[in-house]
N, C-alpha and C positions, 0 to 999 in steps of 0.2 A: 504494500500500500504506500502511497505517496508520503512524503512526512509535510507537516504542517507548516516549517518552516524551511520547506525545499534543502535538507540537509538532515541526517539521521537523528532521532529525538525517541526519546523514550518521556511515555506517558506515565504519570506516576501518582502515589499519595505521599509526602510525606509529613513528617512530625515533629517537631520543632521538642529537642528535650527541657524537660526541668531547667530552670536556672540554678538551683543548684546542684544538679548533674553537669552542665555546658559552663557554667562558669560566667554565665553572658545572660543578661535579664533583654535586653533588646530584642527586637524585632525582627526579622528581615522581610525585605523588600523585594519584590517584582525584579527582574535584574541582577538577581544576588547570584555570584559567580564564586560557588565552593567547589573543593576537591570531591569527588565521589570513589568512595571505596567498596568493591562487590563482597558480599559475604563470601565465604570461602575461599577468594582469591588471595594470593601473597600479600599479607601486610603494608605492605613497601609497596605497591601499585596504587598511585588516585590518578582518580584523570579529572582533568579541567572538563566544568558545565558551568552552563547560565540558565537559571533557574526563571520560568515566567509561571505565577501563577495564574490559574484561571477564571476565578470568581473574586477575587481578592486584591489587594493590592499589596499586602505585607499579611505577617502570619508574626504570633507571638508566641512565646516559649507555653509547650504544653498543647497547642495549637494545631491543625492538621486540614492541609488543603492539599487537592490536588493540581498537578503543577505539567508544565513541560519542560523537560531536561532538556537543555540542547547540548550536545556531545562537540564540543570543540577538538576531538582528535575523532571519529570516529573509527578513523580505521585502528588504533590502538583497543576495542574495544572485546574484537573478539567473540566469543559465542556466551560470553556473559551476559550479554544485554539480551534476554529472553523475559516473557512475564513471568512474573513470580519469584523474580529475583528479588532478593533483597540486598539493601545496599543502608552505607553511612553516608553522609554530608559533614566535609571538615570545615571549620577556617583555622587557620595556617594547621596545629599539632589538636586541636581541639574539636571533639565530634559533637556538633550541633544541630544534626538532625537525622533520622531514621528513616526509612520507605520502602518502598515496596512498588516495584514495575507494575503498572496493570498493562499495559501496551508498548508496541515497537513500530517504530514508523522508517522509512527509508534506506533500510539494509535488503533493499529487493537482488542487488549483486554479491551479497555477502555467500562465498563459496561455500558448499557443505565440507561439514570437517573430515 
């Protein structure tokens, strides 16, 4: 299927943790560009995303919209990006939010493994 923003995207839900889990009582914002980490994959891998949400325009800790990742490397992405993944959201060393793929948009050439 086409992706929404003509470039590979995963559709998602995610969850903005506790402040005092995240360390961070703020917000974020439509635009917001954290590392994402896939569950099971090697620690030491994030990959750059910019996060849009959809009915929202910010989300606050504890909070839970769903969003479009846009995948700023997608070819680093691999056969991770499937539904049902689950994933972390960093900024810089600090994991500030949870989720969970419900969709994948734009890996129509992505080779089987």
């Amino acid at each position: 299927m086409k992706s929404p923003l003509d470039n590979p995207v995963l559709i998602a839900t995610i969850t903005l943790l506790p402040s005092a889990e995240s360390g961070n009582a703020n917000p974020v914002f439509s635009g917001w560009r954290p590392l994402l980490r896939y569950a099971g994959d090697d620690p030491d891998i994030y990959h750059g995303t910019e996060i849009r949400f959809d009915a929202v325009s910010k989300i606050a800790p504890e909070e839970t919209a769903r969003c479009i990742v846009r995948l700023l490397h997608p070819e680093h992405h691999g056969d991770s990006a499937q539904p049902a993944q689950r994933f972390v959201l960093m900024d810089g060393l600090s994991v500030r939010a949870t989720g969970i793929v419900t969709d994948v948009y734009g890996f129509e050439d992505r080779s089987p493994a």
